[in-house]
C-alpha positions as CSV (number, residue, x, y, z in Angstrom):
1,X,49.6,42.8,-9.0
2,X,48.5,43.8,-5.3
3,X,47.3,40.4,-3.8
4,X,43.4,41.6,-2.9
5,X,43.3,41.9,1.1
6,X,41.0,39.1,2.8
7,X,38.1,40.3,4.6
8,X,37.6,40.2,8.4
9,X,35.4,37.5,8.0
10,X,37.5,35.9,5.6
11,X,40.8,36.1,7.9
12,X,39.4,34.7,11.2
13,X,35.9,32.8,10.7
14,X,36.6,30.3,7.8
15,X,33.5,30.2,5.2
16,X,31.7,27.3,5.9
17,X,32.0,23.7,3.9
18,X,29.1,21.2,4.5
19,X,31.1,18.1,4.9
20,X,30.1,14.9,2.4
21,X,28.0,12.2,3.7
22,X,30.0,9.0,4.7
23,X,29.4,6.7,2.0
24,X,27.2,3.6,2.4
25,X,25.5,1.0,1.2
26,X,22.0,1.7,2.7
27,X,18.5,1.2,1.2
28,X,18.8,3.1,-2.2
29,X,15.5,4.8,-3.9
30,X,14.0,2.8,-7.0
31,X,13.7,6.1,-8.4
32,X,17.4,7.6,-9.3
33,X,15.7,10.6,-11.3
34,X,12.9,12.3,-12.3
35,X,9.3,11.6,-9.8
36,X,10.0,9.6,-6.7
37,X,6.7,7.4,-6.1
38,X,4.0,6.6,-9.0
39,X,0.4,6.0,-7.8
40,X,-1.4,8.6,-6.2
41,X,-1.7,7.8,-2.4
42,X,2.2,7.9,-2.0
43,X,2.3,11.2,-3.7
44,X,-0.1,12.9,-1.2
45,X,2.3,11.3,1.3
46,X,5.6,13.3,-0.6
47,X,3.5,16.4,-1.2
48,X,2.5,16.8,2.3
49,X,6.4,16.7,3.4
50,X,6.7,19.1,1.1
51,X,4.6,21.4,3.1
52,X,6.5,21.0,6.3
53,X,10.0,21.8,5.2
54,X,11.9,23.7,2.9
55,X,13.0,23.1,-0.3
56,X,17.0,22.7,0.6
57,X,16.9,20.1,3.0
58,X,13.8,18.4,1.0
59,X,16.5,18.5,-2.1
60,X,19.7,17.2,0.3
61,X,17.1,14.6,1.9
62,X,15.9,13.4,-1.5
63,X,19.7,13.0,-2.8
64,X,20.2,11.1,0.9
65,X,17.4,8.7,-0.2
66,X,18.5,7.7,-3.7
67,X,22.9,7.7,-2.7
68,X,21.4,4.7,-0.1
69,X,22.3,6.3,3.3
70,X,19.4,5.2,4.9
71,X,20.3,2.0,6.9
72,X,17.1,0.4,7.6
73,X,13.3,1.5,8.0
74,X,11.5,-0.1,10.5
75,X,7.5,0.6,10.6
76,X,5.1,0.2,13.3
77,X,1.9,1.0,14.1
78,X,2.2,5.0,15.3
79,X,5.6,5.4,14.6
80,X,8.6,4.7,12.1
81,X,12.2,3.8,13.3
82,X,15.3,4.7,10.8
83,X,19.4,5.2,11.4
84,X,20.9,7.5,8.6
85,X,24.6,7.8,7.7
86,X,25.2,11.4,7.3
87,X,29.2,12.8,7.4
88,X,29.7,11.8,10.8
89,X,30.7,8.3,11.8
90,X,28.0,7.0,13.9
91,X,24.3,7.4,12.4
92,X,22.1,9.4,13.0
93,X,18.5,8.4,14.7
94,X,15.4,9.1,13.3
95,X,12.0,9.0,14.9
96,X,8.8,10.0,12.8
97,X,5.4,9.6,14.4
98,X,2.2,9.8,13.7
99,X,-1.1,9.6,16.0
100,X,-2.9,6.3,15.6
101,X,-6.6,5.7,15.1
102,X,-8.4,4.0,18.3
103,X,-11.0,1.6,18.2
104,X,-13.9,3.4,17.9
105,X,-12.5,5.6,14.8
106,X,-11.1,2.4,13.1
107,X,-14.7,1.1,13.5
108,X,-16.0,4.2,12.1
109,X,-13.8,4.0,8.9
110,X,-14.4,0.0,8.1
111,X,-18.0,1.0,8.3
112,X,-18.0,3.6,6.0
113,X,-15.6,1.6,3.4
114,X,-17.5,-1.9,3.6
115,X,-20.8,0.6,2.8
116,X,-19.3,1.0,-0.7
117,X,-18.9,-2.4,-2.2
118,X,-15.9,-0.6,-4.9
119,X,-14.2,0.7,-1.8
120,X,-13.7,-3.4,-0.5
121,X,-13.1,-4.4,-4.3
122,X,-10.3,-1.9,-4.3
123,X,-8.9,-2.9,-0.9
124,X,-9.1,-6.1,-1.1
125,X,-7.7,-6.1,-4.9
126,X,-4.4,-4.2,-2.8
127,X,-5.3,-0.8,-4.2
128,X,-6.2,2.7,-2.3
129,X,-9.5,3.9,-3.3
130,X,-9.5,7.3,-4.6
131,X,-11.9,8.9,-2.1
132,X,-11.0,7.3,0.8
133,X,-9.4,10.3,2.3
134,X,-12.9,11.7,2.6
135,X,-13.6,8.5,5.3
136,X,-10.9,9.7,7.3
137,X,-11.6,12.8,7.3
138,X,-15.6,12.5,8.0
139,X,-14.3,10.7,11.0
140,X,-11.7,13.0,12.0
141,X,-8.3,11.9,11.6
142,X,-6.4,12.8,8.3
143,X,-5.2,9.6,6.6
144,X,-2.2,12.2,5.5
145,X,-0.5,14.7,7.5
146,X,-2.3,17.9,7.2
147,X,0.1,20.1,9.4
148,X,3.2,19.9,11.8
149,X,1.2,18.9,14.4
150,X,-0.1,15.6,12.8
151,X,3.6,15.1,12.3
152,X,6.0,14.5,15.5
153,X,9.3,13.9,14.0
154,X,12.7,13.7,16.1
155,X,16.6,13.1,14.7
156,X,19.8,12.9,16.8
157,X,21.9,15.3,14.2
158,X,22.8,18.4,15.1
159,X,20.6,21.0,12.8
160,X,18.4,22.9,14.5
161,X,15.9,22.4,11.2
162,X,13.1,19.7,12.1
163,X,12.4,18.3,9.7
164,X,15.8,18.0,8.7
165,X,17.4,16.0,5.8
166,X,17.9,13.0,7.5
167,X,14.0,12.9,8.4
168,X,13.1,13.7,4.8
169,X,15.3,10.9,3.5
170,X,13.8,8.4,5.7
171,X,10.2,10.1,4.6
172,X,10.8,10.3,0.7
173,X,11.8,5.8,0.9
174,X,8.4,5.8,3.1
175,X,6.8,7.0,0.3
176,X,8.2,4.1,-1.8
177,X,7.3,1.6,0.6
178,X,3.6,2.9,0.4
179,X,3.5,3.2,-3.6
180,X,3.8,-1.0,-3.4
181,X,1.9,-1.4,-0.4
182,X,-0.7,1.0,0.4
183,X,-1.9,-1.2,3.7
184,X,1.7,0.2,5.3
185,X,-0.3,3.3,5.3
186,X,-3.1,1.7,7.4
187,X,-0.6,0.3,9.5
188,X,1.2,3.3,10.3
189,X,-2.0,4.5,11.8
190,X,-3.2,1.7,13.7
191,X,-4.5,-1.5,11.8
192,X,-2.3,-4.1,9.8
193,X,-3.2,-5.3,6.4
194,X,-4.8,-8.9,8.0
195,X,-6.8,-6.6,10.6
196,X,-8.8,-4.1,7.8
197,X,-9.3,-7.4,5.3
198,X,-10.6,-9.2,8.0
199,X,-13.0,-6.3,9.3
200,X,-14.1,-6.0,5.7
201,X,-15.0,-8.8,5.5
202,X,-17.0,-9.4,8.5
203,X,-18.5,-6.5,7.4
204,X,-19.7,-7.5,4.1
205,X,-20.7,-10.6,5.4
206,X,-23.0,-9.6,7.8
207,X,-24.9,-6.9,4.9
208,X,-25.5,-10.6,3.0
209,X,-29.0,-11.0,2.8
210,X,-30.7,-13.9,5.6
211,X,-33.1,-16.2,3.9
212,X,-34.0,-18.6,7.1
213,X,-33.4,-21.4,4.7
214,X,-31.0,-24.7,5.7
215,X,-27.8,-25.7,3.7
216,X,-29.7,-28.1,1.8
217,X,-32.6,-25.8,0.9
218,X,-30.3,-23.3,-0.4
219,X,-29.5,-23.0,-4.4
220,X,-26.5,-24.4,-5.3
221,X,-26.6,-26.9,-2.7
222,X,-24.7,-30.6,-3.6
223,X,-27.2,-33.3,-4.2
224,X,-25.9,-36.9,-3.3
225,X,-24.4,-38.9,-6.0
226,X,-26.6,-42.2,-7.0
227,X,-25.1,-45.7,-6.7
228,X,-22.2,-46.1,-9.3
229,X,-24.0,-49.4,-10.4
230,X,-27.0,-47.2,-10.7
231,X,-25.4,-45.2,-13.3
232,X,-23.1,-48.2,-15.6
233,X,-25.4,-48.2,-18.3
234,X,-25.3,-44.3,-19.3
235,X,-22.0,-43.9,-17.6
236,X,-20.2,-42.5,-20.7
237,X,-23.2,-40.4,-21.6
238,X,-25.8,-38.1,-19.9
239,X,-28.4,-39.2,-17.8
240,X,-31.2,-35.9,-18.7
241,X,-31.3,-34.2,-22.4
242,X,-29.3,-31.8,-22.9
243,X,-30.8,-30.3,-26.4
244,X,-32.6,-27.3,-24.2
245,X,-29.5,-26.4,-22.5
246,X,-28.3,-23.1,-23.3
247,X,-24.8,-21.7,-22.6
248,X,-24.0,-17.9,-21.8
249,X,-20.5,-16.7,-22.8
250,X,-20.2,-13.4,-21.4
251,X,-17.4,-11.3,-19.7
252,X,-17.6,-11.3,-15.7
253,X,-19.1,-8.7,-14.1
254,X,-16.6,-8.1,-12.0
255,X,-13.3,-8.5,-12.7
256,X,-10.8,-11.3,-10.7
257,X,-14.2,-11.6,-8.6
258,X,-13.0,-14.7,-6.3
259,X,-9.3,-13.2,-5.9
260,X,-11.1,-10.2,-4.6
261,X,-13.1,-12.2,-2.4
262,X,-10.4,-14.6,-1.0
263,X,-8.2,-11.5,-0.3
264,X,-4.3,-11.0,-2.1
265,X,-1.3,-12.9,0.1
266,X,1.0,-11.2,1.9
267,X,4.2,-13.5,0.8
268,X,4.7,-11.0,-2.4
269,X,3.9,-7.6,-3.2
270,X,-0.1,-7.1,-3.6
271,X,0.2,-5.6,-7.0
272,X,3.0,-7.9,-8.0
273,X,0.6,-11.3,-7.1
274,X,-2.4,-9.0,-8.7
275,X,-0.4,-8.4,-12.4
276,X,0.8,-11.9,-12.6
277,X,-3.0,-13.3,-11.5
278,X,-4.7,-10.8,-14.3
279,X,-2.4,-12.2,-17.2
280,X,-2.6,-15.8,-15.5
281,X,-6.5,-15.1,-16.0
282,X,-6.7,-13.6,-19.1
283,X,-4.3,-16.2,-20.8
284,X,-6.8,-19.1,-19.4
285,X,-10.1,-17.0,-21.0
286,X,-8.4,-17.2,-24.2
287,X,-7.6,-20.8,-24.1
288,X,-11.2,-21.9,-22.9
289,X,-12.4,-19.9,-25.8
290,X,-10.4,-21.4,-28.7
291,X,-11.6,-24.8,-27.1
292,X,-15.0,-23.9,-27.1
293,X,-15.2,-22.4,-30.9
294,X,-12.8,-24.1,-32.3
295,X,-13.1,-28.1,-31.1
């Protein structure tokens, strides 16, 4: 048989082969398969990558996240510093940026989120309100990117795509990091976790009403203990009647109330501390209970 004759192209410009990735042992994706983030705020962050580029180099950049070629991640306030391994031997530099909120439009958006007392329940119970997009966006700045211009993204490879797939690598583990901490989101565009708790709560503190009264006038207030030899002879019992007292068990009205309050640490993942605190809770209400009814 005649051996088939090789095309022009064929003969002289070799097709081309995209080269492997050198392989390393980077940051790897939690998620090997199947949807990359899982609460809602780091999804809006994926989807709105997935307007900016297309769907090959989001595919090749997704595969980069989860094979671990992204060396490190490093997130401050406005921009994002990452090195990816890709097939050459020295990484590659990636730069992703996006415009931080000033003063006056951070003051803007704590206003409007210490208005709503769920919106400082959520926040402070390390969760991203569903709405809160609509407070950035009454103020002006997208909490998301909306379009390539929101976005300024840079990478030291040599496609002439941007984004590219190293960018979208970095941006797909970013979306990770957000899904167990939504604050890095706020701190991406200006303010650190410590900075919107403590604004909160200034905030809310300040819309507590002012009754004029002193520390001592006010309910609740400590009254001095008596003498302890005042108090030998009904020591073991109770000085007033207690037949009149009447006891209210009742569910709270709002949930892990003084953890709320008190704000989450920052030494272990906020909904980490917040899982173990709700069983830690929950286990205590059922012993007080089985004390109470049944001696």
């Amino acid at each position: 048989m005649a051996r088939k004759r090789s095309s022009y192209y064929e003969d002289y410009w070799p097709r081309y082969k995209p080269s492997r990735p050198r392989e390393v042992d980077g940051i790897k994706a939690k998620s090997q398969r199947g949807t990359f983030v899982k609460n809602w705020w780091a999804n809006r962050w994926i989807q709105a990558l997935k307007s900016l580029m297309d769907s090959g180099r989001l595919s090749r950049g997704r595969s980069y996240a989860r094979r671990g070629q992204v060396l490190n991640i490093d997130v401050d306030p406005g921009r994002v510093a990452a090195r990816v391994q890709g097939s050459r031997r020295t990484p590659y530099k990636v730069k992703i940026s996006l415009r931080p909120l000033d003063d006056a439009q951070w003051n803007a958006v704590i206003n409007a989120l210490a208005a709503q007392a769920i919106f400082s329940a959520q926040l402070l119970g390390g969760e991203m309100p569903t709405e809160i997009e609509h407070v950035f966006d009454a103020v002006g700045v997208p909490l998301f990117p909306a379009s390539s211009n929101d976005l300024v993204t840079e990478c030291s490879c040599p496609d002439w795509a941007n984004p590219c797939k190293h960018i979208a690598a970095v941006y797909y583990l970013l979306g990770e990091r957000f899904d167990a901490d939504p604050f890095l989101l706020f701190k991406l565009r200006g303010r650190d976790q410590g900075e919107v708790i403590a604004a909160l709560r200034e905030r809310r503190a300040a819309e507590l009403p002012q009754t004029g009264t002193s520390v001592e006038e006010q309910p609740g207030a400590v009254e001095p203990a008596p003498p302890l030899d005042a108090s030998l002879d009904h020591f073991w019992g109770s000085r007033d009647a207690v037949a009149d007292y009447n006891v209210r068990i009742a569910e709270p009205e709002v949930e892990l109330a003084l953890l709320k309050r008190i704000g989450l640490p920052d030494f272990v993942p906020a909904s980490t501390f917040r899982g173990q605190m709700e069983r830690v809770y929950e286990g205590v209400t059922e012993c007080a209970l089985k004390i109470a009814f049944e001696g």
